[in-house]
C-alpha positions as CSV (number, residue, x, y, z in Angstrom):
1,X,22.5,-26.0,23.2
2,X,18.8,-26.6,22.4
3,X,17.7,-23.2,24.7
4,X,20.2,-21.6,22.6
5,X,19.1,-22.6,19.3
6,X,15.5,-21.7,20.9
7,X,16.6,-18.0,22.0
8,X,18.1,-17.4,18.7
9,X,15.1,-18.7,16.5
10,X,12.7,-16.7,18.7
11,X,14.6,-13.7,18.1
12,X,15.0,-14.0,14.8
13,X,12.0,-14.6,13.6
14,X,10.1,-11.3,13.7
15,X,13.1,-10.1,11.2
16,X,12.1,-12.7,8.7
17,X,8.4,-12.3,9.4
18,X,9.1,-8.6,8.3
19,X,10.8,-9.4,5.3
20,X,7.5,-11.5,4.2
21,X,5.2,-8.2,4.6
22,X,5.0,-5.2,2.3
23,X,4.6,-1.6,3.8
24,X,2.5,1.0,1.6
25,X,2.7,4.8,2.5
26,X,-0.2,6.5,0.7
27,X,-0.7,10.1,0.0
28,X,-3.7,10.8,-2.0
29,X,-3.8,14.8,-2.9
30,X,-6.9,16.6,-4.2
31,X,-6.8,20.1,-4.8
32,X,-4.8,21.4,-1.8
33,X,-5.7,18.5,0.6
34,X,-3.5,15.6,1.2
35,X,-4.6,12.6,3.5
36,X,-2.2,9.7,4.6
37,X,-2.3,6.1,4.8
38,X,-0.9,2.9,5.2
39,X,-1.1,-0.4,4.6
40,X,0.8,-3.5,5.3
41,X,0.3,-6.5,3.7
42,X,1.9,-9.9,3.0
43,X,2.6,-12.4,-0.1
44,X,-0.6,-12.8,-2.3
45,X,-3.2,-10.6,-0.2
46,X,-5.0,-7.5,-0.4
47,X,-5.5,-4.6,2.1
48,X,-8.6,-1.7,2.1
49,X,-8.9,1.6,3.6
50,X,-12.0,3.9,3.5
51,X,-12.6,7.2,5.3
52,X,-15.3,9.5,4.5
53,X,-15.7,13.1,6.1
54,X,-17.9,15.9,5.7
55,X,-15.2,17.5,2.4
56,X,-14.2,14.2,1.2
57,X,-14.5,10.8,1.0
58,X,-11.6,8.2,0.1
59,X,-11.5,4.4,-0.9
60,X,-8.1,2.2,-1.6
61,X,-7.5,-1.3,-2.3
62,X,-4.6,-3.2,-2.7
63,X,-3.7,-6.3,-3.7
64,X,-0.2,-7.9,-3.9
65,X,0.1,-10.6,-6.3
66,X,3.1,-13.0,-7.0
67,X,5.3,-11.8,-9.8
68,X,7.8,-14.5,-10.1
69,X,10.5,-12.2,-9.7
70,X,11.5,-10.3,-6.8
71,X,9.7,-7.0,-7.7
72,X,6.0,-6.6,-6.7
73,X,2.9,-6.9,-8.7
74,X,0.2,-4.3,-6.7
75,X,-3.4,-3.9,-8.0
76,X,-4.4,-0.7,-7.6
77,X,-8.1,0.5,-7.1
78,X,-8.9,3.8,-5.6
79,X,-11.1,6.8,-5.9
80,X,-12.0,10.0,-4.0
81,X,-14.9,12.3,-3.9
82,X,-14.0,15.6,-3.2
83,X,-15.6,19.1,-4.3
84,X,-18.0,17.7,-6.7
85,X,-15.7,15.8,-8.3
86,X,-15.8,12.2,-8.2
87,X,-12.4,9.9,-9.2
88,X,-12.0,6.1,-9.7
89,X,-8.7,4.5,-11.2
90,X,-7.6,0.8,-11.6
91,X,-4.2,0.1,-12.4
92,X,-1.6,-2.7,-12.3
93,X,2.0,-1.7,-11.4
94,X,4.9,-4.0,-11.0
95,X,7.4,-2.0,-7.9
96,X,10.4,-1.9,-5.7
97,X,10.6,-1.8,-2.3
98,X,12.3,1.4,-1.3
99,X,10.8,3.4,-4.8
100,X,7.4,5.1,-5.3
101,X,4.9,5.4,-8.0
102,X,1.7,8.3,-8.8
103,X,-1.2,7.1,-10.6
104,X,-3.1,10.5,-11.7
105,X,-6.2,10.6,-11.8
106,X,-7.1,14.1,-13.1
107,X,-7.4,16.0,-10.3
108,X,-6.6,13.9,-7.5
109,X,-3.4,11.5,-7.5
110,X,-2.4,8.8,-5.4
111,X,1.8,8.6,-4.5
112,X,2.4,4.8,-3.1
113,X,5.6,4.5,-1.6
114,X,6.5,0.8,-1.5
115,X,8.8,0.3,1.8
């Protein structure tokens, strides 16, 4: 009964580890490019990506931060330097899993989709 018990736990527990961990898609569009990213991150932590290339260069960081409730507080810091231009936007958003949100920043935006 105990190998049983054993089996189950071990394959049950990558479902609930998934449930603990919060999956960002992230389309950042400037002008006519759009670049792709994501992100996965768990209770109370924050995740970065940066990429620079010879057009554009890109910086995201987000944090997820109890809310007390079961929708999600992200901190949202990003910018972009693309064409001359050169974007930088904090915000605070409280989300849903399975919704998205655009924080515009001119002329660049960042879509988040929270999964």
């Amino acid at each position: 009964m105990l190998k049983v018990i054993s089996i189950l736990a071990i394959l049950v527990a990558p479902a609930f580890a998934d449930d603990k961990t919060t999956k960002l898609g992230l389309t950042l569009t400037s002008g006519k490019d759009q670049r792709h990213y994501t992100l996965q991150l768990a209770d109370d932590a924050c995740g970065s990506i940066s990429s620079q290339g010879p057009e554009a260069s890109d910086e995201i960081k987000i944090c997820q931060r109890p809310d007390g409730s079961t929708d999600l507080r992200l901190e949202v810091e990003w910018s972009t330097h693309h064409d001359g231009h050169h974007i930088k936007n904090r915000s605070t958003v409280i989300a849903s899993r399975g919704k998205s949100f655009e924080l515009d920043g001119g002329s660049a935006k960042l879509n988040v989709s929270v999964q």
